[in-house]
PDB file of N, CA, C and O in Angstrom:
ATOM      1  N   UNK A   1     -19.307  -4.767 -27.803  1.00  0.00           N
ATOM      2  CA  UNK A   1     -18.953  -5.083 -26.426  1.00  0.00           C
ATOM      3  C   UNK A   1     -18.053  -6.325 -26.367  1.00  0.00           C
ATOM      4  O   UNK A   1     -16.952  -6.405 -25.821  1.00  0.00           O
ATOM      5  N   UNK A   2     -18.641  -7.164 -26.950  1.00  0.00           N
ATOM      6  CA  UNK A   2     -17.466  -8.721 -27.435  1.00  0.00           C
ATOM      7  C   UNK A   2     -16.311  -8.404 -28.076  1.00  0.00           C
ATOM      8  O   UNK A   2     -15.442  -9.256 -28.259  1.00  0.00           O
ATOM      9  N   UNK A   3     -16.186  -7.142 -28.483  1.00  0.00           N
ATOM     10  CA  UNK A   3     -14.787  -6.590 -29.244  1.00  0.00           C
ATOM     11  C   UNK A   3     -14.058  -6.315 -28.112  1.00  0.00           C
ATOM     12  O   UNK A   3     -13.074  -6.922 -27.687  1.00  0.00           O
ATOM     13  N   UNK A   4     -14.705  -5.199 -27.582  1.00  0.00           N
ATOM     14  CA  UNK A   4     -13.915  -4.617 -26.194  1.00  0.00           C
ATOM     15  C   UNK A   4     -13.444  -5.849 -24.896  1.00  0.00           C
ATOM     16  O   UNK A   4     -12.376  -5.790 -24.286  1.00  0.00           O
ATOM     17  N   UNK A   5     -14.224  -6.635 -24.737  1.00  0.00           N
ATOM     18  CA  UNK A   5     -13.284  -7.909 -23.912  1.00  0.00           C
ATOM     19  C   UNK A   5     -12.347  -8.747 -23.890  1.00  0.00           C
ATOM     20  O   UNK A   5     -11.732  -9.339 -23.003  1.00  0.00           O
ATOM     21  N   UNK A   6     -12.307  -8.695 -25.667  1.00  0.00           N
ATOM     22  CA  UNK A   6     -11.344  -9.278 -26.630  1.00  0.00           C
ATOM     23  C   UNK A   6     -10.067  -8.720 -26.691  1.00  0.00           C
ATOM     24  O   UNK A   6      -9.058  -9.357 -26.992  1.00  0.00           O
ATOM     25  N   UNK A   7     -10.114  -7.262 -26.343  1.00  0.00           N
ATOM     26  CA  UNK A   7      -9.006  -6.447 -26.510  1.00  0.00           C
ATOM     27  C   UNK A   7      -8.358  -5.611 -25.510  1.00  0.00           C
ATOM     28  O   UNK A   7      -7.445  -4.793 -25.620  1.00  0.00           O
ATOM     29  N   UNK A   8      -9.101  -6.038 -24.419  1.00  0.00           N
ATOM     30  CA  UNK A   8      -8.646  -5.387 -23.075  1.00  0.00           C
ATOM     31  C   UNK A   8      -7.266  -6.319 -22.653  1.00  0.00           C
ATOM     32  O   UNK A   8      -6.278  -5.697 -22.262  1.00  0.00           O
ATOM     33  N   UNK A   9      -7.213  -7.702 -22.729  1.00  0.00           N
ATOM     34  CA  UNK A   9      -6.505  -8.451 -21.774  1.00  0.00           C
ATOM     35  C   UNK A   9      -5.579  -8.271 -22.754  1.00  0.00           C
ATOM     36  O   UNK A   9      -4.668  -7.599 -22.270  1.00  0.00           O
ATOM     37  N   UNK A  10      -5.325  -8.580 -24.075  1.00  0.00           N
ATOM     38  CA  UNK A  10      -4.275  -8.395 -24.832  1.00  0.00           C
ATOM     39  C   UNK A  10      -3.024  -7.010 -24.506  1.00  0.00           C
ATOM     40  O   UNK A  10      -1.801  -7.140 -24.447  1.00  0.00           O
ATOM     41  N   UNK A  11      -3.839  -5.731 -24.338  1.00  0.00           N
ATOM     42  CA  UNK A  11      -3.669  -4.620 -24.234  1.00  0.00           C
ATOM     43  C   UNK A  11      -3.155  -4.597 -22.849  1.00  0.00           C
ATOM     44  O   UNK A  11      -2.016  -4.149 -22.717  1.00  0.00           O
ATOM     45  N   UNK A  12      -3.739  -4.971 -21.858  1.00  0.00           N
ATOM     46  CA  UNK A  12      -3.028  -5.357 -20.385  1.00  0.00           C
ATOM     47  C   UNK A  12      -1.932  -6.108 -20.574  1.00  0.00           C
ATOM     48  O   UNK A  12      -1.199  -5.902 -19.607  1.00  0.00           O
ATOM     49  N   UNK A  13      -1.416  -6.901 -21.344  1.00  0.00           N
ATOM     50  CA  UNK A  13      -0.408  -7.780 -21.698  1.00  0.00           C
ATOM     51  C   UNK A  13       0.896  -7.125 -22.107  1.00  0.00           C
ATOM     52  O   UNK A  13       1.989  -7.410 -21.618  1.00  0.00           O
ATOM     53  N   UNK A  14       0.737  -6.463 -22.798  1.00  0.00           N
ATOM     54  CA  UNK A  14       1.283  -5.323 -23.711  1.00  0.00           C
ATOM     55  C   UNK A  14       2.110  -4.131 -22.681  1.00  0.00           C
ATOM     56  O   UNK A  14       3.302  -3.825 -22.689  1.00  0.00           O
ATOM     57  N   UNK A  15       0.896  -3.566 -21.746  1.00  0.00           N
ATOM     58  CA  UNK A  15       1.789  -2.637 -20.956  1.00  0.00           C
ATOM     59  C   UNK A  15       2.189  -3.424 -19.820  1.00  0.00           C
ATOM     60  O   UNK A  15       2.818  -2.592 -19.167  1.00  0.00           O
ATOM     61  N   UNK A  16       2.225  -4.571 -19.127  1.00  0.00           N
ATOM     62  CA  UNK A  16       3.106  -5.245 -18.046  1.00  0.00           C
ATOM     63  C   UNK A  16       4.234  -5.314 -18.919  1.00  0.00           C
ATOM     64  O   UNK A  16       5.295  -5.065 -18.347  1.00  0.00           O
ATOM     65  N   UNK A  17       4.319  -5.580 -20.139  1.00  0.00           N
ATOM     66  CA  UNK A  17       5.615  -6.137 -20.424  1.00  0.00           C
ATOM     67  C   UNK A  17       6.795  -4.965 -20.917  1.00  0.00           C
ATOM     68  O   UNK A  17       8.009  -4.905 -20.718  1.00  0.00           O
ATOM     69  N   UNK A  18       5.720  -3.965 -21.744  1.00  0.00           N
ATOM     70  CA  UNK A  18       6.502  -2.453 -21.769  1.00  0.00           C
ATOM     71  C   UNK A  18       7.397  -2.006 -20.626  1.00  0.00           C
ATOM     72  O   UNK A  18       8.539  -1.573 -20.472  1.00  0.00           O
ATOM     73  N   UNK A  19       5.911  -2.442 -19.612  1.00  0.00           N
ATOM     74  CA  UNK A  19       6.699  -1.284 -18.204  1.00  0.00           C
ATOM     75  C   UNK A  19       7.373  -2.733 -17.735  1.00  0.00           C
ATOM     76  O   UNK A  19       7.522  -2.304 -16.591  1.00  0.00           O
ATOM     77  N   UNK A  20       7.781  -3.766 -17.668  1.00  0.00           N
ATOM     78  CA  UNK A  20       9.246  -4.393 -17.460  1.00  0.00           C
ATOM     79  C   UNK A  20      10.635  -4.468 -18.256  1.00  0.00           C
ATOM     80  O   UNK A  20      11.748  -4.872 -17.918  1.00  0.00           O
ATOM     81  N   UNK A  21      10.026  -3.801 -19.703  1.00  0.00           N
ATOM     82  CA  UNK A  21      11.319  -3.493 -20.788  1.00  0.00           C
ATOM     83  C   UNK A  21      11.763  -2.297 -20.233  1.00  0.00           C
ATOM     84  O   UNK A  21      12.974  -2.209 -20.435  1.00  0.00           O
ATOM     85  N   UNK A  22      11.339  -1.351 -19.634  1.00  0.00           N
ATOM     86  CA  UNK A  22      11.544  -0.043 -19.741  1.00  0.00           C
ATOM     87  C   UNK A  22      11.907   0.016 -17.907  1.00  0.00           C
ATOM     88  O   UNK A  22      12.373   1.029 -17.386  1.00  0.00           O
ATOM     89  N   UNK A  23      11.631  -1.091 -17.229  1.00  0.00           N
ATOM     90  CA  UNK A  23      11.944  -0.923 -15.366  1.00  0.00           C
ATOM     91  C   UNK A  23      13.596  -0.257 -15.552  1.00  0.00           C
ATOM     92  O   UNK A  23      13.940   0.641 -14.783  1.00  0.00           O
ATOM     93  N   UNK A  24      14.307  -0.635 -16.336  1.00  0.00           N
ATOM     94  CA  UNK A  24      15.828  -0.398 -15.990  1.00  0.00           C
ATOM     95  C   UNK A  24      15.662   1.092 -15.920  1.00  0.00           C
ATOM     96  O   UNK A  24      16.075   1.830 -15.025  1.00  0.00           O
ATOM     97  N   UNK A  25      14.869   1.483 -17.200  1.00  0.00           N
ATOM     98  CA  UNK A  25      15.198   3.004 -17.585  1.00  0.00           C
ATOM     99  C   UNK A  25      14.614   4.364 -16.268  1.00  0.00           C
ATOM    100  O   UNK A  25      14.979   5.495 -15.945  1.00  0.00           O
ATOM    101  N   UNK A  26      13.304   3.172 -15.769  1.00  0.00           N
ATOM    102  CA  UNK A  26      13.027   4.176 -14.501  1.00  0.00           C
ATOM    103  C   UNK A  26      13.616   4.225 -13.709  1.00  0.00           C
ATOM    104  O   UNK A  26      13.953   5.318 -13.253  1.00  0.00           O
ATOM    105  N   UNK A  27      14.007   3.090 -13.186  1.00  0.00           N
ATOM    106  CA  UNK A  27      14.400   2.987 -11.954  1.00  0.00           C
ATOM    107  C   UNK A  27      15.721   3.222 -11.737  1.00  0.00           C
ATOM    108  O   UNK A  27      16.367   2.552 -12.543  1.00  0.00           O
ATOM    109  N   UNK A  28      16.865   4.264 -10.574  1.00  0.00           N
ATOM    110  CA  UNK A  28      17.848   4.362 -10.580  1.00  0.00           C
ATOM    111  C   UNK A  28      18.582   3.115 -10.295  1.00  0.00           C
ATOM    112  O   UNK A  28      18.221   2.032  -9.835  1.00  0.00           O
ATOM    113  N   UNK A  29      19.736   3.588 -10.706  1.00  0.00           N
ATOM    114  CA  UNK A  29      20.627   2.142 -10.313  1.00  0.00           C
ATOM    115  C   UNK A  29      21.025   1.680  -9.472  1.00  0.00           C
ATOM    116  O   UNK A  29      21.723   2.446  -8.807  1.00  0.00           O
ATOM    117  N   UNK A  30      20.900   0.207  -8.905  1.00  0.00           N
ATOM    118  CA  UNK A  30      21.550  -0.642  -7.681  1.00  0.00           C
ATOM    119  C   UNK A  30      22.847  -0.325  -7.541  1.00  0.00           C
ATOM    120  O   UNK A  30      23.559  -0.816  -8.417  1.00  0.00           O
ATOM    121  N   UNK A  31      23.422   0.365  -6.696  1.00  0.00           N
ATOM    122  CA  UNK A  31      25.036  -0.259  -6.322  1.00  0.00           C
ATOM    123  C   UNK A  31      25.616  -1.717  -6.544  1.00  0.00           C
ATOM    124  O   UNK A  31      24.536  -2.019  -7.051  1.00  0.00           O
ATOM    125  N   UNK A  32      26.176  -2.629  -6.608  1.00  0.00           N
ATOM    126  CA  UNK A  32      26.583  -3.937  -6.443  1.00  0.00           C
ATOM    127  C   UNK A  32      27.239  -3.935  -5.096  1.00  0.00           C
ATOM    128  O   UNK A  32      28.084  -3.177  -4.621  1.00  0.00           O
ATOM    129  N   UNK A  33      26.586  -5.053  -4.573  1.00  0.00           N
ATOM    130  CA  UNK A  33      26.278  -5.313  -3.266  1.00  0.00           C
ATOM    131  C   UNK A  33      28.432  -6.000  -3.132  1.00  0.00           C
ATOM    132  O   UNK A  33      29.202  -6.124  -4.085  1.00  0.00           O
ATOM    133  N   UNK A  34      28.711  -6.254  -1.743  1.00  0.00           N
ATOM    134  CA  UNK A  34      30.228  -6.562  -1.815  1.00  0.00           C
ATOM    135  C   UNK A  34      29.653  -8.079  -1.496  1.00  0.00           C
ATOM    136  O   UNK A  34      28.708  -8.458  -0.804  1.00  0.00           O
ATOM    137  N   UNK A  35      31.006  -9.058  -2.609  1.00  0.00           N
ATOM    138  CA  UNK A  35      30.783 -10.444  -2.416  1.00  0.00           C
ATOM    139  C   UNK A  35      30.978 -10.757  -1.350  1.00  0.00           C
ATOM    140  O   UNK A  35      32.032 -10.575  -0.740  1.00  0.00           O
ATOM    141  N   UNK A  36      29.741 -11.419  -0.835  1.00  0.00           N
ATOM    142  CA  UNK A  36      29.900 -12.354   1.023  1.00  0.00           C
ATOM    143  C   UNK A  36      31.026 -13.025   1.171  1.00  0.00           C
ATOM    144  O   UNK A  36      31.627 -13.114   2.241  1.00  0.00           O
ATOM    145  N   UNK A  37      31.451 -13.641  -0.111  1.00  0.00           N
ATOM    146  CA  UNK A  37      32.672 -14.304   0.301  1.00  0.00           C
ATOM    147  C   UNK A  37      34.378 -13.752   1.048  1.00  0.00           C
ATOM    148  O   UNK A  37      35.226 -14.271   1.774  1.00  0.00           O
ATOM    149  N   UNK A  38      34.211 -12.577   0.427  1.00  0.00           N
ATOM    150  CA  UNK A  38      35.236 -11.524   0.820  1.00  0.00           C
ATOM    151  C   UNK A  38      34.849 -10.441   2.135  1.00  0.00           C
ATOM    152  O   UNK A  38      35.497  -9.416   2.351  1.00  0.00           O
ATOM    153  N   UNK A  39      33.430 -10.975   3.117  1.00  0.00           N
ATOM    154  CA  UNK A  39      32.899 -10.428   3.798  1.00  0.00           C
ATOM    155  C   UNK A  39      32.875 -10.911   5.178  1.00  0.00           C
ATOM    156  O   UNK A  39      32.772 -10.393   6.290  1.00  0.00           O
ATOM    157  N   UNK A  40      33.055 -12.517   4.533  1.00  0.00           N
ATOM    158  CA  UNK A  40      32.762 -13.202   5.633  1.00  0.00           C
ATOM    159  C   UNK A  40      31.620 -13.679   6.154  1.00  0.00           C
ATOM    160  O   UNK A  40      30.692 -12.963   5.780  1.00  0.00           O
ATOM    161  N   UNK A  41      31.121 -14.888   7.103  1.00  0.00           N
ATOM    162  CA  UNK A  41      30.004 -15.253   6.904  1.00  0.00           C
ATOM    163  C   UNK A  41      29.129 -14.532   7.790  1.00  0.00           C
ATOM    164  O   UNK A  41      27.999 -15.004   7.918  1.00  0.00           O
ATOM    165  N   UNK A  42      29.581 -12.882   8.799  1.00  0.00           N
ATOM    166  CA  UNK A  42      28.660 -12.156   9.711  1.00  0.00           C
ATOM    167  C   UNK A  42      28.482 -10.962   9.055  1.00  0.00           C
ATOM    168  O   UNK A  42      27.680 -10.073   9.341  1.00  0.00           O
ATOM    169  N   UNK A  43      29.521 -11.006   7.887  1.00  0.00           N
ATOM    170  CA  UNK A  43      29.491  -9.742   6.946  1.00  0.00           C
ATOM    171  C   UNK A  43      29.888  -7.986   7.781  1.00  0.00           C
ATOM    172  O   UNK A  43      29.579  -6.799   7.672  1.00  0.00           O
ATOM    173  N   UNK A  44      30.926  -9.076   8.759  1.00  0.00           N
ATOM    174  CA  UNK A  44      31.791  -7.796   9.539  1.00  0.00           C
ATOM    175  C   UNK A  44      33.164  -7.825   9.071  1.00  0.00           C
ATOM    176  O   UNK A  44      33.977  -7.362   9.872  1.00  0.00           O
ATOM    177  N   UNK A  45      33.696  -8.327   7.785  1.00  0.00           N
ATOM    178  CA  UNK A  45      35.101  -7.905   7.342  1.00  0.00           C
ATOM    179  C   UNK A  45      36.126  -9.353   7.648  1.00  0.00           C
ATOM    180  O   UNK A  45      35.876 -10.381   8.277  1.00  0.00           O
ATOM    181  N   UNK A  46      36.864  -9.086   7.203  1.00  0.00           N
ATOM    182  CA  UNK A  46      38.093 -10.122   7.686  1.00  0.00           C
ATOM    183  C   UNK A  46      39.132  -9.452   8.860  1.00  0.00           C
ATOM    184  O   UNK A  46      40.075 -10.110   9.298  1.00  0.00           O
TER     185      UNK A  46
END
């Protein structure tokens, strides 16, 4: 039982960080947003 408590949090450690190596591969891709600067500061155009 002192084994199994020992090896749970490690193992929880392990897949947060998998499933943040691997977020790109799920998740579809962001567009890139248009720079505010070329937007203007109401982000209605020039």
């Amino acid at each position: 039982m002192v084994v199994l408590a020992l090896l749970i949090p490690p193992v929880m450690l392990g897949v947060l960080l998998m499933l943040g190596r691997y977020e790109d591969f799920l998740l579809p891709p962001v567009p890139p947003e248009a720079d505010p600067a070329e937007t203007g500061p109401a982000g209605l155009g020039r």
